[in-house]
Short mmCIF file of the C-alpha atoms (twelve columns), coordinates in Angstrom:
data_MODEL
# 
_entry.id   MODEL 
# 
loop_
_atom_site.group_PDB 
_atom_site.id 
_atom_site.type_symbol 
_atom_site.label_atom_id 
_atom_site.label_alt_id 
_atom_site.label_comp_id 
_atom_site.label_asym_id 
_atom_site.label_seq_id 
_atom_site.Cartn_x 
_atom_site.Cartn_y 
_atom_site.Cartn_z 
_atom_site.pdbx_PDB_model_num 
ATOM 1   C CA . UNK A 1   37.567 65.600 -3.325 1 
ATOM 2   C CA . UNK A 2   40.968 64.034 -4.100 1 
ATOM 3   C CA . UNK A 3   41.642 61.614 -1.880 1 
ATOM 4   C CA . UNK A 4   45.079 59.564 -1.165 1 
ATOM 5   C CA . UNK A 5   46.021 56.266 0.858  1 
ATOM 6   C CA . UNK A 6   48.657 56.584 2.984  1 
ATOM 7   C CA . UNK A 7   51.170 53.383 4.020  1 
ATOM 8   C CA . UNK A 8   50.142 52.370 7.397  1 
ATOM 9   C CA . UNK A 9   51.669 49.716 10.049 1 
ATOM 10  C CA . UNK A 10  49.145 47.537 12.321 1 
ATOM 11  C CA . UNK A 11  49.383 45.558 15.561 1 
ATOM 12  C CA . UNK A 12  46.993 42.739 15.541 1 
ATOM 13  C CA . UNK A 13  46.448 39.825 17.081 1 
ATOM 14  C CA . UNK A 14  45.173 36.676 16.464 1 
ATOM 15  C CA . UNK A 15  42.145 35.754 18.163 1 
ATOM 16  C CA . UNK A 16  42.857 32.015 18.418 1 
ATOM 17  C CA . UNK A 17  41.752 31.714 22.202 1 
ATOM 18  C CA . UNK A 18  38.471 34.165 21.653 1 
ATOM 19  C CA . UNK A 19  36.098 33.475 23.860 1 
ATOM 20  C CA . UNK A 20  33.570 35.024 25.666 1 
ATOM 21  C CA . UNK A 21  33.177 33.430 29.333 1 
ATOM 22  C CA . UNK A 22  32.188 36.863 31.160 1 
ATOM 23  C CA . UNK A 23  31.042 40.285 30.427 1 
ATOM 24  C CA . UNK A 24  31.988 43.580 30.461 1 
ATOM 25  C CA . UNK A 25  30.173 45.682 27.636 1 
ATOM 26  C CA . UNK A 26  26.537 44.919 26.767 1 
ATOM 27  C CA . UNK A 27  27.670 43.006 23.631 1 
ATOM 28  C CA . UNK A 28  28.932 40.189 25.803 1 
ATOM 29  C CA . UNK A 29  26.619 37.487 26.599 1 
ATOM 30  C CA . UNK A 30  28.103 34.209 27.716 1 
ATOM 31  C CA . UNK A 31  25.300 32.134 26.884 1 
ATOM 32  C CA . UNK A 32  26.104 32.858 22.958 1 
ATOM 33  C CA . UNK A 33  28.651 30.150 21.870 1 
ATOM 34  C CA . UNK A 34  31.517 31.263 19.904 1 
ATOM 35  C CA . UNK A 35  32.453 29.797 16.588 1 
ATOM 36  C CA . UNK A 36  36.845 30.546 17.434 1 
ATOM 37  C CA . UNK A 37  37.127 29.160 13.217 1 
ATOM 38  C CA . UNK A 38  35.016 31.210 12.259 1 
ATOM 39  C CA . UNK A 39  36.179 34.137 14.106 1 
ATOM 40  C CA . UNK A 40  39.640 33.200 13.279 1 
ATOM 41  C CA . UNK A 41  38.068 33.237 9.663  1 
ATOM 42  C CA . UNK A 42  37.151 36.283 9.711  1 
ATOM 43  C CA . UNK A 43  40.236 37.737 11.094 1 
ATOM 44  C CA . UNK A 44  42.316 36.304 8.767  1 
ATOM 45  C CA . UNK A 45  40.430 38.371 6.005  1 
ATOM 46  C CA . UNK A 46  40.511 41.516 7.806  1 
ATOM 47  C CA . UNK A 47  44.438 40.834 7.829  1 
ATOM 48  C CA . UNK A 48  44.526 40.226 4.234  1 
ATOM 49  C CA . UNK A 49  42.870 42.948 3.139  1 
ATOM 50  C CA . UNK A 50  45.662 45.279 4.853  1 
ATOM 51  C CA . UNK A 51  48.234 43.751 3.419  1 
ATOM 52  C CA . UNK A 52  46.326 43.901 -0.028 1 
ATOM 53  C CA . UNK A 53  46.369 47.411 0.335  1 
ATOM 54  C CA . UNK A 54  49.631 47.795 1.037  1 
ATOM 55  C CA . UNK A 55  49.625 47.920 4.964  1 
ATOM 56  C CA . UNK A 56  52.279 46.340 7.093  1 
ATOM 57  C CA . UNK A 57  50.861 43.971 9.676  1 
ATOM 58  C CA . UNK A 58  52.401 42.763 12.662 1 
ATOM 59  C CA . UNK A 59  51.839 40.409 15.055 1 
ATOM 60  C CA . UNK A 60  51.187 39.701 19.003 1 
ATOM 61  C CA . UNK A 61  51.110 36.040 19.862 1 
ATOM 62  C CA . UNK A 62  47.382 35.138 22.085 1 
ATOM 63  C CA . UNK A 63  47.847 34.125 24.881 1 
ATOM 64  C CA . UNK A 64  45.681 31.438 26.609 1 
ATOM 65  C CA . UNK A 65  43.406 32.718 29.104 1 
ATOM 66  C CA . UNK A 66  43.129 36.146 27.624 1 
ATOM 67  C CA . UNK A 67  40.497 35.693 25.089 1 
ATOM 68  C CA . UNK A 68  39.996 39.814 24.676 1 
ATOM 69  C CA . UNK A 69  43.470 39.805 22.950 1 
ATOM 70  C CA . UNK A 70  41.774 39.460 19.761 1 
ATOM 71  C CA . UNK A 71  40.792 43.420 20.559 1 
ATOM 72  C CA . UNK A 72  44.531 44.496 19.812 1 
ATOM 73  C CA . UNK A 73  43.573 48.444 20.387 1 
ATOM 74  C CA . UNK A 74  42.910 48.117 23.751 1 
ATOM 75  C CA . UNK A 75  46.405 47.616 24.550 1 
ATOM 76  C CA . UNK A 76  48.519 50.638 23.595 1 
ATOM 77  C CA . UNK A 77  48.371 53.935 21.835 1 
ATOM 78  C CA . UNK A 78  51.190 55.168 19.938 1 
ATOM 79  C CA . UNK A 79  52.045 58.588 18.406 1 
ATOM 80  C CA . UNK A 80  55.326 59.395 16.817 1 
ATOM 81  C CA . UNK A 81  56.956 56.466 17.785 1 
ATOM 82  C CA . UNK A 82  56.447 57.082 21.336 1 
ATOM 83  C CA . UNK A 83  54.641 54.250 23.119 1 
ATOM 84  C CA . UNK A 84  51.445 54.996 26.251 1 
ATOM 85  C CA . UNK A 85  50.994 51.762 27.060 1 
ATOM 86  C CA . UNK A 86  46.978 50.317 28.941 1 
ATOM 87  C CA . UNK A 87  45.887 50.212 32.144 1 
ATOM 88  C CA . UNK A 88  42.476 48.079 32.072 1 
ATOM 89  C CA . UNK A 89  39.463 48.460 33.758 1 
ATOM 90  C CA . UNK A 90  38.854 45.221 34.321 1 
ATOM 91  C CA . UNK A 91  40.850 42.488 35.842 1 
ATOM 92  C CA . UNK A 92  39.933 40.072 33.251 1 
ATOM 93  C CA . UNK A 93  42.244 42.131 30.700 1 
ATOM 94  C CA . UNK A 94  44.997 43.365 33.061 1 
ATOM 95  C CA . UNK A 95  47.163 40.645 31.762 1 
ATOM 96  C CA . UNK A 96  46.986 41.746 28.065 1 
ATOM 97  C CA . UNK A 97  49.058 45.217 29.637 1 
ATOM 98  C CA . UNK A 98  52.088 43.409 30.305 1 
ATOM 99  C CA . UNK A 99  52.172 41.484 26.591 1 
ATOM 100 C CA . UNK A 100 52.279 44.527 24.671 1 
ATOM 101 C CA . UNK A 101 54.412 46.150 26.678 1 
ATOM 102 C CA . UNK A 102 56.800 43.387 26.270 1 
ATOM 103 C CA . UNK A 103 56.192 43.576 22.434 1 
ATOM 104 C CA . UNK A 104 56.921 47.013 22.135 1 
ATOM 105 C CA . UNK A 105 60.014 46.491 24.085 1 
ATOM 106 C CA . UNK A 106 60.897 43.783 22.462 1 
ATOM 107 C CA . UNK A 107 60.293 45.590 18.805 1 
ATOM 108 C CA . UNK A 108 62.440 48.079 19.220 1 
ATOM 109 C CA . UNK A 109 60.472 51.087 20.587 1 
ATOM 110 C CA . UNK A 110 62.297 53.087 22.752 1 
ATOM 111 C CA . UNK A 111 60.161 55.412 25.060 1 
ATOM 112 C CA . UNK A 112 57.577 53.024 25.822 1 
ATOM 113 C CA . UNK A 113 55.227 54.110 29.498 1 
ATOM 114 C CA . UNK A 114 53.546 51.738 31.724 1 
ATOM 115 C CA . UNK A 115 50.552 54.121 32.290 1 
ATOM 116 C CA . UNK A 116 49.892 55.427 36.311 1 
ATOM 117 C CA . UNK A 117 46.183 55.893 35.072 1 
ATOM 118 C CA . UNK A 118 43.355 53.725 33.572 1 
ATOM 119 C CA . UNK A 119 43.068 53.628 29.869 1 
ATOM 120 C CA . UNK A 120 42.622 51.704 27.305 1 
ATOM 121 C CA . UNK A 121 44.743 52.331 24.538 1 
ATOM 122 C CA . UNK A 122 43.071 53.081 21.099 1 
ATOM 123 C CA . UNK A 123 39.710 52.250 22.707 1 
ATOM 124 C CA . UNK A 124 39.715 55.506 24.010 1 
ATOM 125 C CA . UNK A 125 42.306 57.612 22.355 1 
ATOM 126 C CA . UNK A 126 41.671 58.726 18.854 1 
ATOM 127 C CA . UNK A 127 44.315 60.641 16.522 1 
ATOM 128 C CA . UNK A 128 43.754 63.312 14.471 1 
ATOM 129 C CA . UNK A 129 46.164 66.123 12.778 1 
ATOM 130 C CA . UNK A 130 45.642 68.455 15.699 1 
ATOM 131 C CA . UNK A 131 44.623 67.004 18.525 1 
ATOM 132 C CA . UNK A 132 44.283 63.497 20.607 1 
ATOM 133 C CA . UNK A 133 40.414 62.790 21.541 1 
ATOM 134 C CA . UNK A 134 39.789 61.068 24.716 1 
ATOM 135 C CA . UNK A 135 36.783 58.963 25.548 1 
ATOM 136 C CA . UNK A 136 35.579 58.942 29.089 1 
ATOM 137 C CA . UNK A 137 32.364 57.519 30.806 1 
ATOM 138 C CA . UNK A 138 32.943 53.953 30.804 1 
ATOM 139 C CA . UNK A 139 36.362 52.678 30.982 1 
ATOM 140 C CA . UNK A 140 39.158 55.322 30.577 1 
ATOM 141 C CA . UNK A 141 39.529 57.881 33.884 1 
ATOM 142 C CA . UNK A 142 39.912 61.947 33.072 1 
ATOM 143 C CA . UNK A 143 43.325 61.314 35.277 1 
ATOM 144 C CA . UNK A 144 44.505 59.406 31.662 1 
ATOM 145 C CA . UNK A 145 43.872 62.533 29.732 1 
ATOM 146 C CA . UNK A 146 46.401 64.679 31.658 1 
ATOM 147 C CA . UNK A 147 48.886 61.027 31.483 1 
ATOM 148 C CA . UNK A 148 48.473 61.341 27.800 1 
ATOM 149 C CA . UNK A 149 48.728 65.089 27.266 1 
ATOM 150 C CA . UNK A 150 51.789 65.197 28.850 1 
ATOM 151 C CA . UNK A 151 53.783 62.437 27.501 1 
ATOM 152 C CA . UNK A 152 52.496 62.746 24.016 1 
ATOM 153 C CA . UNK A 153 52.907 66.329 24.003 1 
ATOM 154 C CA . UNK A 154 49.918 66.970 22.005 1 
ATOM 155 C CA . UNK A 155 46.256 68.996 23.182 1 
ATOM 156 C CA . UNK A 156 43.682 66.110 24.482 1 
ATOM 157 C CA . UNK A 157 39.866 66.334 24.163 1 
ATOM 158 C CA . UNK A 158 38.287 64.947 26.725 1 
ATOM 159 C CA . UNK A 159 34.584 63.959 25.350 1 
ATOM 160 C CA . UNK A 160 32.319 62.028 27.560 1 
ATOM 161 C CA . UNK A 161 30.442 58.412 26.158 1 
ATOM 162 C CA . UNK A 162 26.475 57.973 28.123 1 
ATOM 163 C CA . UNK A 163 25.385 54.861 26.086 1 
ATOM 164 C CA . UNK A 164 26.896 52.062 27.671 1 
ATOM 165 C CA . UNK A 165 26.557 50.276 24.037 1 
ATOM 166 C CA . UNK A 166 29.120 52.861 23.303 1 
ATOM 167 C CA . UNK A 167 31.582 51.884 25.691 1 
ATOM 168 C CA . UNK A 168 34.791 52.833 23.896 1 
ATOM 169 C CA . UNK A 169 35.355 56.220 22.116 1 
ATOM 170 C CA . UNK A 170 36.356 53.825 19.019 1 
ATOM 171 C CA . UNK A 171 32.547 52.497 18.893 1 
ATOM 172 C CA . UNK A 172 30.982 55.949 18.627 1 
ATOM 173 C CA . UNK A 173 34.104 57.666 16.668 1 
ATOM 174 C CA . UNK A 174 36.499 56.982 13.651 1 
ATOM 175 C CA . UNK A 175 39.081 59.330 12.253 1 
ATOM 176 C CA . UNK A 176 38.868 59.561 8.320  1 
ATOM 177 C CA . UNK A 177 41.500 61.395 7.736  1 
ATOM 178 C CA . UNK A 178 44.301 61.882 10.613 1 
ATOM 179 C CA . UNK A 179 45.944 64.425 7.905  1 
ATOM 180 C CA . UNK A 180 42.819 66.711 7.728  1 
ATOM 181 C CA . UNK A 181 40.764 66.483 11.355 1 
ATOM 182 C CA . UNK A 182 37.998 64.561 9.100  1 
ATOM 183 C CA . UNK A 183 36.318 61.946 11.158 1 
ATOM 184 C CA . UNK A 184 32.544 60.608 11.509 1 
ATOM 185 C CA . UNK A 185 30.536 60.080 14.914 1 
ATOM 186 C CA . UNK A 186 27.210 58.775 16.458 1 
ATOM 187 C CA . UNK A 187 25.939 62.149 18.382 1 
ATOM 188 C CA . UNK A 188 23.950 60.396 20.552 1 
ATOM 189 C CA . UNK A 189 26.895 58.152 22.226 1 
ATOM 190 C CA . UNK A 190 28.007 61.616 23.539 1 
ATOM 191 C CA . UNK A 191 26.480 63.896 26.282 1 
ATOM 192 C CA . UNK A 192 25.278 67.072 25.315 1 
ATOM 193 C CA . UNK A 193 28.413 68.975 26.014 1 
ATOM 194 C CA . UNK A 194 30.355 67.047 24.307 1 
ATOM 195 C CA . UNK A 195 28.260 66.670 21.429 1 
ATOM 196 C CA . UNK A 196 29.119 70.713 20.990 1 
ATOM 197 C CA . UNK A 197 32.374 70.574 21.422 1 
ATOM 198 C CA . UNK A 198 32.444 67.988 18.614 1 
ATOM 199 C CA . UNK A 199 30.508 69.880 16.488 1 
ATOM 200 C CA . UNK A 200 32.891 73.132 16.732 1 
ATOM 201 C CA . UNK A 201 35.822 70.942 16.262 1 
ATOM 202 C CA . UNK A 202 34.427 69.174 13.167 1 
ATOM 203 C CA . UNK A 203 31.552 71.144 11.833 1 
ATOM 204 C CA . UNK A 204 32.187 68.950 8.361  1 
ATOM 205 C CA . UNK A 205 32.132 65.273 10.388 1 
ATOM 206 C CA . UNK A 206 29.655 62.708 8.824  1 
ATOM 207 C CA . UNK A 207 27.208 61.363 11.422 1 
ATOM 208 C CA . UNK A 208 26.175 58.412 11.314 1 
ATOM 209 C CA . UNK A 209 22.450 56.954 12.493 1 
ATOM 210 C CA . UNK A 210 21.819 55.005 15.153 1 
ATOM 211 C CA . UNK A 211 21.652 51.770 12.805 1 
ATOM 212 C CA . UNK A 212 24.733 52.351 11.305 1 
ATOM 213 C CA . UNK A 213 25.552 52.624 15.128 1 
ATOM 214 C CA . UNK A 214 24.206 49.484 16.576 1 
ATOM 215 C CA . UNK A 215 25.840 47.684 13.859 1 
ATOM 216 C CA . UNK A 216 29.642 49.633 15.311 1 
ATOM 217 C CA . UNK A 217 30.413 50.953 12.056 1 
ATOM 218 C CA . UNK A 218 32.196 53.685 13.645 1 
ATOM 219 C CA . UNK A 219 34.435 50.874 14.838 1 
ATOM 220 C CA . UNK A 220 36.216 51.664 11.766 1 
ATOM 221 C CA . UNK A 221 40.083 52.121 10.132 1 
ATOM 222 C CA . UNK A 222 40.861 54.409 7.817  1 
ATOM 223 C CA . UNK A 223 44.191 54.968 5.764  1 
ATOM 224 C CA . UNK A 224 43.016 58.492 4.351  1 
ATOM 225 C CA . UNK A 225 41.335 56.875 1.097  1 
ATOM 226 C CA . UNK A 226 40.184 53.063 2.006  1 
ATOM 227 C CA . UNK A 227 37.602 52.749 4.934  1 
ATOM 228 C CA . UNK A 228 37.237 49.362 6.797  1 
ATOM 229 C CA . UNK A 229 33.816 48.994 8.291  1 
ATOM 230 C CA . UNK A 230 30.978 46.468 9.562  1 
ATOM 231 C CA . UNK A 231 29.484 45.393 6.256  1 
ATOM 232 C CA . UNK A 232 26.468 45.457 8.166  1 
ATOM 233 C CA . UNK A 233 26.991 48.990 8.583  1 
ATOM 234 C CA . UNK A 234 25.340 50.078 4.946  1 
ATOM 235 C CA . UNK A 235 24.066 53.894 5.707  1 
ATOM 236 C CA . UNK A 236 27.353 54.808 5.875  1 
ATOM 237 C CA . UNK A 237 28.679 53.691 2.703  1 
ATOM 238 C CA . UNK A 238 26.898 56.279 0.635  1 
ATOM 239 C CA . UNK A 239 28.529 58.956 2.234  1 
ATOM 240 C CA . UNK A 240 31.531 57.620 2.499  1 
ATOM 241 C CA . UNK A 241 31.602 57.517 -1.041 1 
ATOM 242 C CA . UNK A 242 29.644 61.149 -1.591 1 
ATOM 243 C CA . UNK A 243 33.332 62.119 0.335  1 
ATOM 244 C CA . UNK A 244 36.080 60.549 -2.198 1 
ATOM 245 C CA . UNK A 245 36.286 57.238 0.218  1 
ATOM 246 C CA . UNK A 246 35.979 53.728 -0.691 1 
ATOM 247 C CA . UNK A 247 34.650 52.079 1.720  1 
ATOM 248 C CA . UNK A 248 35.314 48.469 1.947  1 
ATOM 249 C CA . UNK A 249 32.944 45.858 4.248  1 
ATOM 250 C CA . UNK A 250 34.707 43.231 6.630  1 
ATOM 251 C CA . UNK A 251 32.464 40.647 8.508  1 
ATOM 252 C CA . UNK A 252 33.697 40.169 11.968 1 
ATOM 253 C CA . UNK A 253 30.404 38.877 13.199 1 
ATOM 254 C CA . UNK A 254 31.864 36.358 15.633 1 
ATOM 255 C CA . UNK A 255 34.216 39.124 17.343 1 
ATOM 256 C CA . UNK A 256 31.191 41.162 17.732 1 
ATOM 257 C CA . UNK A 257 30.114 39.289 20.174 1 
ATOM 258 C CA . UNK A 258 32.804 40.130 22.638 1 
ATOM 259 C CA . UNK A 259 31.917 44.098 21.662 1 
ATOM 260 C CA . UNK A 260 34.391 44.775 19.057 1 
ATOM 261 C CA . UNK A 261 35.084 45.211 15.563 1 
ATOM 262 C CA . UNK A 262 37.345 46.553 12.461 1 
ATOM 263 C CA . UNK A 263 38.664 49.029 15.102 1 
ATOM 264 C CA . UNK A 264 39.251 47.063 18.005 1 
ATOM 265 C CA . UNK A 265 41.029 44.209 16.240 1 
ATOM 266 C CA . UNK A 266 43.922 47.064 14.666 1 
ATOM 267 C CA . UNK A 267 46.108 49.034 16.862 1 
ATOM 268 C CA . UNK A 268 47.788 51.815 14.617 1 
ATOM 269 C CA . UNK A 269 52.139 52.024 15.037 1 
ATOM 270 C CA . UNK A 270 52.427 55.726 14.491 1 
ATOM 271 C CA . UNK A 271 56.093 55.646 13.886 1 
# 
């Protein structure tokens, strides 16, 4: 199959005051220190290797205090140009609302929502050519789905996350190709319900095992020909390639520890 890169623009952040002091997904354990170089490291390739591809990347300044900044798709989603802004869960991230709200405001976007509903961003809302999906379980409320339907104008799936490893719809999900409905799952995050709607909405999807899983390499970006994964993640490289992908490893091993990966460090400007 022919496949094609498209130009993309990112939101990232770097994750200069990453720390994790608390948790709230099972990948957070305070008692592991935190090497912020290395993460910062890391980051910095992730960054470049947009960019090398042709990507635009741009920038939120961290803010101290608010070391889950780092996780830049938590904070927003955005679909043709129009901006849904977060709501979090936790109090720990409520802060990071209000700074990318003020970045999108401050960037020129002009229909930009300060949600009624909790969500979080990208976390839980995925993209696709003909519809939005919606995680729920864990973090983002069904309430969110209607919020989202409604301003983006587009059909949302509402599919509901069990594993609490899985805590995001972006851990257990990536979109391959936004152009085509292609995208690639973990089943088992899912319950059984949603596991068939899934499979009658993409009866072609690549699923991925449950060590391809545990390592998040669904936490994954694609720009219709490149995909961005966990290295770690090396069942799914195979048949990524078997598809007309190249799939290209990034070691964020540091941010893993505060749950996150490729995904969670890129929020997607759908202008």
């Amino acid at each position: 199959m022919h496949r094609a890169a498209s130009p993309r623009s990112y939101l990232m952040c770097p994750p200069t005051h990453f720390e994790v002091t608390y948790s709230i997904n099972p990948w957070m354990d305070p008692a592991k220190p935190v090497d912020v170089p290395l993460a910062v490291a890391q980051w910095e390739i992730l960054r470049d290797r947009y960019v090398a591809l042709g990507h635009t990347v741009s920038f939120l300044s961290p803010r101290p205090g608010l070391p889950d900044m780092v996780f830049a798709a938590n904070g927003a989603t955005v679909v043709d140009g129009r901006v849904l802004g977060a709501r979090f869960a936790h109090g720990q991230r409520t802060e990071e609302a209000g700074a990318h709200l003020a970045w999108f405001r401050a960037h020129g976007f002009a229909d930009v929502r300060e949600p009624l509903h909790v969500n979080e961003g990208e976390g839980d809302f995925a993209v696709t050519a003909s519809y939005i999906l919606a995680g729920r379980g864990f973090r983002c409320v069904p309430l969110a789905h209607d919020e989202a339907q409604e301003f983006f104008g587009r059909p949302v799936i509402g599919l509901d996350l069990v594993d609490p490893r899985f805590y995001h719809l972006d851990t257990a999900l990536c979109v391959l190709d936004d152009a085509a409905d292609e995208v690639m799952y973990f089943p088992e995050a899912f319950s059984p319900g949603s596991r068939s709607v899934l499979a009658r909405l993409f009866p072609d999807a690549l699923l991925a095992d449950a060590g391809d899983a545990a390592a998040l390499g669904l936490n994954a970006v694609s720009d219709g020909l490149h995909v961005l994964l966990p290295q770690a993640a090396v069942g799914l490289f195979g048949p990524l390639r078997d598809r007309g992908f190249e799939p290209i490893g990034v070691d964020l091993g540091e941010l893993l520890k505060g749950g996150g990966s490729v995904k969670c460090c890129t929020q997607e400007l759908r202008v």
